[in-house]
C-alpha positions in Angstrom: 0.0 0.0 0.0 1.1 3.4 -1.1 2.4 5.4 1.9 -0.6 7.8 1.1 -3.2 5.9 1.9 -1.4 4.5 5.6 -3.3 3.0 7.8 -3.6 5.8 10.7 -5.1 7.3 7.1 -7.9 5.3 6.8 -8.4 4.9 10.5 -9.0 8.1 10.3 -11.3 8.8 7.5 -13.7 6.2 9.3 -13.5 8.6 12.5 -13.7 11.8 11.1 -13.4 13.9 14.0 -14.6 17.7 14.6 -17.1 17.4 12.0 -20.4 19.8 12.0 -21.2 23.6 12.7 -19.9 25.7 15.9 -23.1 27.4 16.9 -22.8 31.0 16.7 -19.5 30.7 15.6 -17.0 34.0 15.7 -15.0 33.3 12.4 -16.5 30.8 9.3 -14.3 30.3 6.5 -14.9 28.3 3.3 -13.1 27.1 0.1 -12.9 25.1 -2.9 -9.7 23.4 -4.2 -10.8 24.5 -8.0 -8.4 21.1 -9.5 -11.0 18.8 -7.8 -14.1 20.7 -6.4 -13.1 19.1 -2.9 -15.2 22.4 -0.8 -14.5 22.7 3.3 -16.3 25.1 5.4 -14.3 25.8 9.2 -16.2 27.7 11.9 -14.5 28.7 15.0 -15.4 29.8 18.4 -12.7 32.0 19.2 -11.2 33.6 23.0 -9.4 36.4 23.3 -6.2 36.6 25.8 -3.8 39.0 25.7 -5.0 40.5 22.7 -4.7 37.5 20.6 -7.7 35.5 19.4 -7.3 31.7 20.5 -9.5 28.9 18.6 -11.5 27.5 21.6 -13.5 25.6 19.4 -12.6 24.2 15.8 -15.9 22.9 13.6 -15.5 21.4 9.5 -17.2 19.9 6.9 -17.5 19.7 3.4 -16.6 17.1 1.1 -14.1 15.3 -1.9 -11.5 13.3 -1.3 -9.9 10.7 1.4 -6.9 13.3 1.9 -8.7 16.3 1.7 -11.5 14.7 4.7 -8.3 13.4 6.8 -6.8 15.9 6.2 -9.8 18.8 7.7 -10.3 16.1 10.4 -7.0 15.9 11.6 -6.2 20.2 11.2 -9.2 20.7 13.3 -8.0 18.6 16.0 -4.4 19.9 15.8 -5.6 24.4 15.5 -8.0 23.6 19.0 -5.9 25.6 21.4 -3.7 27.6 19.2 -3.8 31.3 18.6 -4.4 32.3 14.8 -1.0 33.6 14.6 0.4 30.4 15.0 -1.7 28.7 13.1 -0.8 31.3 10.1 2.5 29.6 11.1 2.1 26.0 10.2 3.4 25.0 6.7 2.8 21.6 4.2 5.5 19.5 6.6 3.4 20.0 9.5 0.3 19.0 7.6 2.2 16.2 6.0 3.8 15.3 9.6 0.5 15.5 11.5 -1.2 12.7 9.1 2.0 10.8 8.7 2.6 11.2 5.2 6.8 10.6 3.9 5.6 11.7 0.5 2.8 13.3 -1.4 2.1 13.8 -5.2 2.2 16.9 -6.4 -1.7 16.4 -7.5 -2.7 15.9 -4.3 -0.7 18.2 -2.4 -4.0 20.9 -3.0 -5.9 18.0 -1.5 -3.8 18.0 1.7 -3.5 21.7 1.9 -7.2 22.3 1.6 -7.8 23.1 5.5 -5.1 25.2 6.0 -5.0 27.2 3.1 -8.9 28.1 3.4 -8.0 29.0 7.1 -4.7 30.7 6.9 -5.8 33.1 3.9 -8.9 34.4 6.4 -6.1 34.7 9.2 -3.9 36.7 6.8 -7.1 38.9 6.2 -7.7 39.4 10.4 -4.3 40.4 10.6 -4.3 43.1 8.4 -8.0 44.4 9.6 -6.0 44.5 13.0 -2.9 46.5 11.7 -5.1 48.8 9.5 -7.3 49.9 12.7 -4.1 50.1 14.5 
C-alpha cells in the first residue's frame, strides 16, 4: 500500500473527527480546491487573551476526497488551542507530519493543503483588519 493511503489514514477517515457547525460561531471560513471541487467550510469559536484570538473551538465539513477529509479532520484537532497567529504559522511538513505522510504527489498536495489554506488566507485577512485599525 502506497504510503498515502497509511493506515492511521484510513483509520482516520472512518473517524472523522470535529465534523459539524460551531453554533454562533465568531469566524467561518470556506473554500474550494478548483483542481478537484473538494469544498470545506471551518467555523471557530474563538477567545481572546492577551489581545490575541485563540481557537477554543474548531468545527469542519464539506466534502471530496480521502486526503482532503483526513486531512480537515485531523487540522481541526491539531488548531484547538492555538492562537491564529500560530496557526498562520504552520506549513505543508506539519500538515504532512500531523497525518503521517513521507511523501505526497504533487496532485494531491491541493488536497492535503485544503484546510489550511482556506483558514490561513482568512487569518492573513484578520491580521491586516487588525494592523489597518491600529
Amino acid at each position: 500500500m502506497n504510503d498515502l493511503y497509511s493506515d492511521d489514514l484510513l483509520a482516520e477517515l472512518e473517524k472523522l473527527q470535529h465534523v459539524g457547525e460551531v453554533v454562533d460561531a465568531d469566524l467561518v471560513v470556506s473554500g474550494v480546491n478548483a483542481s478537484c471541487g473538494d469544498e470545506v467550510s471551518f467555523s471557530f469559536k474563538l477567545e481572546k487573551k492577551k489581545g490575541l484570538h485563540f481557537i477554543k473551538v474548531a468545527k469542519w465539513q464539506g466534502k471530496g476526497c480521502s486526503i482532503s477529509q483526513v486531512s480537515c479532520s485531523v487540522f481541526a484537532q491539531k488548531i484547538q488551542g492555538l492562537s491564529l497567529e500560530e496557526v498562520a504559522g504552520i506549513e505543508q511538513a506539519d500538515m504532512e507530519k500531523s497525518l503521517g505522510i513521507q511523501s505526497i504527489s504533487l496532485g494531491r498536495v491541493k488536497c492535503l493543503l485544503l484546510p489550511l489554506q482556506v483558514v490561513q488566507k482568512q487569518t492573513v485577512h484578520l491580521r491586516k483588519n487588525k494592523e489597518q485599525r491600529g
